[in-house]
C-alpha positions as a printed Julia matrix, in Angstrom:
384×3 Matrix{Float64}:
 127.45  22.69  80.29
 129.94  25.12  78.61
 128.83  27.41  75.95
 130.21  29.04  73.35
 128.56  31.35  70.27
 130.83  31.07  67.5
 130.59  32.61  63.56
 130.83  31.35  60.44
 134.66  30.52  59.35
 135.44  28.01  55.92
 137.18  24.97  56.84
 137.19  22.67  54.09
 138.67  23.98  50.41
 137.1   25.3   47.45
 133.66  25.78  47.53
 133.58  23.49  51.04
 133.08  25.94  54.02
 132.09  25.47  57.25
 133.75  26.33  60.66
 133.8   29.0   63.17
 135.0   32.12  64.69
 134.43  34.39  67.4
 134.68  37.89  68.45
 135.75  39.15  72.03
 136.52  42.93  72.7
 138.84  43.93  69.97
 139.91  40.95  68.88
 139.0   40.25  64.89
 138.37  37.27  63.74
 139.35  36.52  60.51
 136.93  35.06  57.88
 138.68  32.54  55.39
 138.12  32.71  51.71
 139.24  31.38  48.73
 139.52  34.54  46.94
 141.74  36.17  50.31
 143.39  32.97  52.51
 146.64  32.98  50.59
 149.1   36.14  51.6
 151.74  37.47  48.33
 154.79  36.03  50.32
 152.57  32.65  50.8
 151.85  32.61  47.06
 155.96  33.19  46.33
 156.33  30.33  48.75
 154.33  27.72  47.26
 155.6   28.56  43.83
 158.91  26.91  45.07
 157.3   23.82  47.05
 156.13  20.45  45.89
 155.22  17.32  47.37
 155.14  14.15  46.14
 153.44  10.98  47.76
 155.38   7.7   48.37
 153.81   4.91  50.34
 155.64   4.21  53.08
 156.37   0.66  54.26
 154.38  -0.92  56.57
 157.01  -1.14  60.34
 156.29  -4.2   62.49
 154.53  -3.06  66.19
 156.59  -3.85  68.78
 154.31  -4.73  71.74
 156.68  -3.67  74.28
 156.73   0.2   73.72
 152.52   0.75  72.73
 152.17   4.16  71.0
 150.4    6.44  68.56
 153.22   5.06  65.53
 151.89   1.77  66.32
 148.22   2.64  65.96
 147.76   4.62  63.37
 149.0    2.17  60.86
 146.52  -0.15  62.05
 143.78   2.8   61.97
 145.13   4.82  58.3
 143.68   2.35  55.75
 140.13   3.19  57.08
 140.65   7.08  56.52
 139.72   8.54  53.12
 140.87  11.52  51.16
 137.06  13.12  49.82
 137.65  15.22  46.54
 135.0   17.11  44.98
 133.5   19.72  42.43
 131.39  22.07  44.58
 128.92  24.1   43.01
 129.15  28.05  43.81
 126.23  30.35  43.44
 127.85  33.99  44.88
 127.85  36.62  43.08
 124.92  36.28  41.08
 126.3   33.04  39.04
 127.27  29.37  38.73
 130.41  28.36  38.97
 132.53  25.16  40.37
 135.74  24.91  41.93
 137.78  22.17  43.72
 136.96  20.94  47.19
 138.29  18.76  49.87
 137.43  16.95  53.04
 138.04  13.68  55.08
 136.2   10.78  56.01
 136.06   6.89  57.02
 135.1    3.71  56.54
 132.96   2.65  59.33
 130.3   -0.28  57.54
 130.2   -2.49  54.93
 128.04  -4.98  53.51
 128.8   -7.09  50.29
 128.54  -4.48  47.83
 129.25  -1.19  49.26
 131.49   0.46  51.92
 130.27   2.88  53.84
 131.7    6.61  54.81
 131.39   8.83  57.42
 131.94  12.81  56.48
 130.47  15.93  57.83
 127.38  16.82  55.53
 128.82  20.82  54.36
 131.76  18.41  53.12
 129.06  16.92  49.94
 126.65  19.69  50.13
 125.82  21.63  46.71
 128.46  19.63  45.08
 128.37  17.66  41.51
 130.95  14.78  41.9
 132.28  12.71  44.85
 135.11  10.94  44.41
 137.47   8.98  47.63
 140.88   7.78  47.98
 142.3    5.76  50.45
 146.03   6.27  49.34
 146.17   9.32  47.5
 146.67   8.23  44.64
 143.81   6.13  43.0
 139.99   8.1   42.94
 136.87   5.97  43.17
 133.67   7.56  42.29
 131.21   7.53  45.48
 127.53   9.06  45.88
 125.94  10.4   48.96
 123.54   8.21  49.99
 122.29  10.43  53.18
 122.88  14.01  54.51
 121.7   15.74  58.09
 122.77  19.07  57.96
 121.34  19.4   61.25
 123.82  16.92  62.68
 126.36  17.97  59.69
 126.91  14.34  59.64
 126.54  12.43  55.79
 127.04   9.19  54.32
 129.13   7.98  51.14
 128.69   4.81  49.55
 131.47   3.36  47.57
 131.87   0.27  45.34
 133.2   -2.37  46.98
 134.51  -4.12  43.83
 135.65  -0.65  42.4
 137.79  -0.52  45.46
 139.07  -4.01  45.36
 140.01  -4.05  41.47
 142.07  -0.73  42.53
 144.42  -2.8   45.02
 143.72  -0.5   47.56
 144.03  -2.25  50.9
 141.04  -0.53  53.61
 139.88  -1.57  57.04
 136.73  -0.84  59.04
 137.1    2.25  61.58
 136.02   1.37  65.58
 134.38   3.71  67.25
 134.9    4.33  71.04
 133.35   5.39  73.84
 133.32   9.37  73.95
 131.76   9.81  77.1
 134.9    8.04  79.17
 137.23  10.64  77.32
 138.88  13.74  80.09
 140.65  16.82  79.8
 144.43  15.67  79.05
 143.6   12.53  77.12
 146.02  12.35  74.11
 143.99  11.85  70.69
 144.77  11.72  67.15
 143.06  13.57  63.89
 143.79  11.67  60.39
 142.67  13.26  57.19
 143.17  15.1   54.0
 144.81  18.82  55.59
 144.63  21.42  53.07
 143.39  18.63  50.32
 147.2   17.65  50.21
 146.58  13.8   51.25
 146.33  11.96  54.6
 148.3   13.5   57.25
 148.58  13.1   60.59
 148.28  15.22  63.94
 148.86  14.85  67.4
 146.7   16.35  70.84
 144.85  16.28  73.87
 141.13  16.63  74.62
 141.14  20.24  75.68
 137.43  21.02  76.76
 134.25  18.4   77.23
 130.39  18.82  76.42
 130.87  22.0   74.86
 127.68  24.03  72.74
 128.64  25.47  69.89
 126.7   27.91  67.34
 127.71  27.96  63.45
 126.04  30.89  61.24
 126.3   30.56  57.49
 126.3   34.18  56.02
 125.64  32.66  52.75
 122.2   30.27  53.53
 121.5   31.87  56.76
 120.98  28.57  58.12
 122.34  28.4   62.13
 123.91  24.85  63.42
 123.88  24.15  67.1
 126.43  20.99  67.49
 127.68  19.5   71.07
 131.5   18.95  70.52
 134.57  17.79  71.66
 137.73  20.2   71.59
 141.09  19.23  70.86
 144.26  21.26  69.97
 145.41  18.6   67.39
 145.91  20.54  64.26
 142.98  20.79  62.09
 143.32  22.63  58.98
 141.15  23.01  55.52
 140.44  19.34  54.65
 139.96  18.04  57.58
 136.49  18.46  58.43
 134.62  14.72  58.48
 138.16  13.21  59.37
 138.4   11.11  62.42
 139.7   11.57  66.08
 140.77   8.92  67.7
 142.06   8.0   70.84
 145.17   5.86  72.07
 143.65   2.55  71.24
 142.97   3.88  67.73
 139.05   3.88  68.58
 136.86   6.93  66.3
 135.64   8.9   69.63
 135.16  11.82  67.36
 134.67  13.64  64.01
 136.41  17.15  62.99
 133.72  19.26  62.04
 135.07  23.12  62.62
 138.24  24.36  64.22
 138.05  28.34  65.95
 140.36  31.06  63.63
 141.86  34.33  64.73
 145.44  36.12  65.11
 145.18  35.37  68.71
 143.68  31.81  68.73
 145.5   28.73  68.47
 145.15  24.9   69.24
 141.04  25.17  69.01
 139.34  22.27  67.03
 136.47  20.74  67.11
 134.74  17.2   67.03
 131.17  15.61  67.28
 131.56  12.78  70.19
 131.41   9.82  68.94
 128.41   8.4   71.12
 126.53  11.39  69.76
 127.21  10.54  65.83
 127.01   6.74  65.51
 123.04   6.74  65.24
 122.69   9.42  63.08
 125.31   7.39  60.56
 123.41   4.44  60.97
 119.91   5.84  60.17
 121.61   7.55  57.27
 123.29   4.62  56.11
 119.77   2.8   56.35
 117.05   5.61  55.23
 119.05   8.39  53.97
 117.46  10.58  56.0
 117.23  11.56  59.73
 113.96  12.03  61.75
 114.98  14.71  64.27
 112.24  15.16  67.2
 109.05  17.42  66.57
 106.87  19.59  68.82
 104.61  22.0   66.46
 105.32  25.38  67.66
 106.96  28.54  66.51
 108.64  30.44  69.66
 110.89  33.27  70.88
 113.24  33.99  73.57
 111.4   35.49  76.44
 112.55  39.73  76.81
 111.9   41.96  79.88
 109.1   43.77  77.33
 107.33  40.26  76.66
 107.75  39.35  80.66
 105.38  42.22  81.37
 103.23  42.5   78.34
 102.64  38.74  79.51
 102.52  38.6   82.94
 105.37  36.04  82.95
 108.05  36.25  85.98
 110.64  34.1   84.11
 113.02  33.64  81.16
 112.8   31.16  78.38
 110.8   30.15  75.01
 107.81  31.82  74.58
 105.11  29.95  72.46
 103.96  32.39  69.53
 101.84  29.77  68.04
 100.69  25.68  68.39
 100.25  24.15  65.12
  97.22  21.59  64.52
  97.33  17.88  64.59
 100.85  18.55  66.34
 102.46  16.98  69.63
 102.15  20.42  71.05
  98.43  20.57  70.3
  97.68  17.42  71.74
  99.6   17.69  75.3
  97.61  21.48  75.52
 100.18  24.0   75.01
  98.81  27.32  73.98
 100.14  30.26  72.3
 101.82  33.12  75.09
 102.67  29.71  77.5
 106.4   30.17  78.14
 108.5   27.23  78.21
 110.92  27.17  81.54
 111.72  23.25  81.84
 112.08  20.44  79.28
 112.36  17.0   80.44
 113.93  18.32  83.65
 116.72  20.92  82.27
 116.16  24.44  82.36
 115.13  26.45  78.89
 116.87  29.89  79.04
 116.97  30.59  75.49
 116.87  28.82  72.1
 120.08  27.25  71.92
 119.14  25.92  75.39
 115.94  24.89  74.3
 117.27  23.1   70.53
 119.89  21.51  72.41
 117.83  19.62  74.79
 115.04  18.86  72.67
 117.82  17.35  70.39
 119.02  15.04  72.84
 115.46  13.04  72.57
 114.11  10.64  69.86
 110.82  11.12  68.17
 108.64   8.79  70.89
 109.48  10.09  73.79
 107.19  10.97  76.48
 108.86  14.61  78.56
 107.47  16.6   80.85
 107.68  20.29  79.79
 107.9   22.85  83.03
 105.73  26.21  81.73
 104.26  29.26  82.87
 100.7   30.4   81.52
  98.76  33.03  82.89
 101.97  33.89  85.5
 100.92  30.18  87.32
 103.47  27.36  86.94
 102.26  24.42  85.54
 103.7   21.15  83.98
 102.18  19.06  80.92
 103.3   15.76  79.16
 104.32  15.86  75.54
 105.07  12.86  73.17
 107.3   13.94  70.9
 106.96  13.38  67.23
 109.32  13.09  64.23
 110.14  15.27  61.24
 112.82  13.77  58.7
 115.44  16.75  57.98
């Protein structure tokens, strides 16, 4: 397993931010905003550019030479354009400004279609609206959000849709775990809130652990992603990846930022995603596995005060009527194994307990009075 801690960088538009950067020696990363991502000799620029869309017609596949140009117009009519009015609280008052992000179509039933997005796409915002062809709007509402997973759910109208003339397909998703360094891969969605636009990569980097700090809600995101160097820009985030056969194996949900970083996106694996969607799309809400303890990462002062000869989670207290106080952990145990992976540190420690469901039966690998013991735990739920 690759890891990487990464800080908090906007990636969407407006009030939408959510993303990543990093610092290394004396390299600065730079944080995007609104107020400061636009340079004077950008701002001259734009004054002098506008683009219009025209629907292109549809070309005819030619079996014989397979490639992305055949694909994607196969793929593009499941891809939506997500505008909205987000909600801003800095500064010590309300305001709202203009947001973007991407999305897809990936159920329906016979009333609604239903989206995928990343959840800090829809969060604190007071309209929705989708387009599939950048051009007509259709009013949607969120029917589900995980901010954990920073995976959410739209629901549209199905007869809105439909009296628009809007053709739309159903998005496939594909099997993420096959994917390997070098495979080529596509990212579809609304770049810089200017409409559906298209970008070309490989998979650069597999099974990588990546940490997302919001300065503003102080609220830290652990995701498992893919990494491509496809562009992904503002507008992006909740689009798809896909691969050759035009199959979802992931969705954008940050991209890395600096003067000396290029080609570094990010996507949660398709394999990962799909059930969260689906209990989204169902409940609206996501029961994430439970323990019932609050913990710290082990230091060479607690090792001693403890009598502990490892590193890991130390328990600082086991809550009643939990899963924790039930399979016998105690407060000052420290936690060294977890259904058979080592527990270094927290981000360790959330990422394997987030590869369970609530029902599982682990063994967890501790240390308690400097003797190594195991115990069983049956892990419970909490809906996030």
């Amino acid at each position: 397993m690759k890891k990487i801690v990464l800080a908090f960088v906007a990636v969407c538009l407006g009030g939408i931010t959510l993303g990543l950067g990093l610092a290394a020696g004396n390299m600065l990363i730079q944080h995007l905003t609104p107020e400061a991502e636009i340079s004077p000799v950008q701002t001259e620029l734009a004054q002098h550019i506008t683009t219009v869309r025209v629907n292109p017609m549809a070309i005819p596949i030619d079996p014989s030479t397979p490639d992305f140009v055949d694909i994607i117009p196969l793929v593009k009519d499941s891809v939506v354009s997500i505008n909205v009015t987000a909600i801003n609280t800095r500064n010590f008052g309300i305001s709202e400004a203009p947001g973007a992000g991407s999305g897809f179509i990936f159920a329906e039933d016979e009333d609604f279609l239903f989206i995928a997005t990343n959840a800090h796409v829809i969060e604190n915002t007071s309209s929705i609206t989708i387009s599939l062809d950048d051009n007509e709007q259709v009013p949607a509402v969120a029917i589900g959000s995980d901010r954990a997973s920073d995976l959410a759910v739209l629901a549209v109208s199905r007869a809105e849709l439909e009296a628009k003339g809007v053709p739309f397909t159903i998005a496939t998703f594909g099997d993420s775990d096959i994917m390997r360094m070098g495979d080529p891969v596509v990212a579809i969605g609304n770049a810089m809130g200017g409409g559906q636009a298209v970008t070309r990569g490989i998979i650069s980097a597999l099974d990588l652990n990546i940490n997302i700090d919001d300065p503003h809600t102080n609220y830290r995101l652990n995701l498992n992603v893919l990494q491509t160097d496809a562009a992904v820009n503002r507008g992006n985030s909740g689009g798809p990846l896909m691969n050759q056969h035009g199959e979802v194996i992931g969705i954008v949900t940050a991209k890395l930022l600096g003067a000396d970083i290029e080609g570094m996106g990010y996507a949660l694996p398709s394999n990962n995603v799909v059930p969260v969607l689906m209990e989204l799309k169902e409940s609206g809400s996501v029961r994430q596995p439970f323990i019932g303890i609050s913990h710290r990462a082990m230091t060479e002062a607690n090792r001693a005060q403890f009598n502990l000869p490892a590193t890991g989670i130390l328990v600082l207290d086991v809550r009643e009527n939990t899963p924790a106080e039930e399979a016998g952990l105690q407060v000052h145990d420290l936690i060294v194994y977890f259904a058979g992976q080592r527990i270094t540190d927290f981000d360790t420690f959330v990422e394997v307990l987030n590869k369970h469901s609530p029902g599982d039966t682990v063994i967890i690998g501790i240390y308690r009075d400097g003797q190594r013991m195991d115990v069983t735990l049956t892990l419970g739920s909490i809906i996030h």
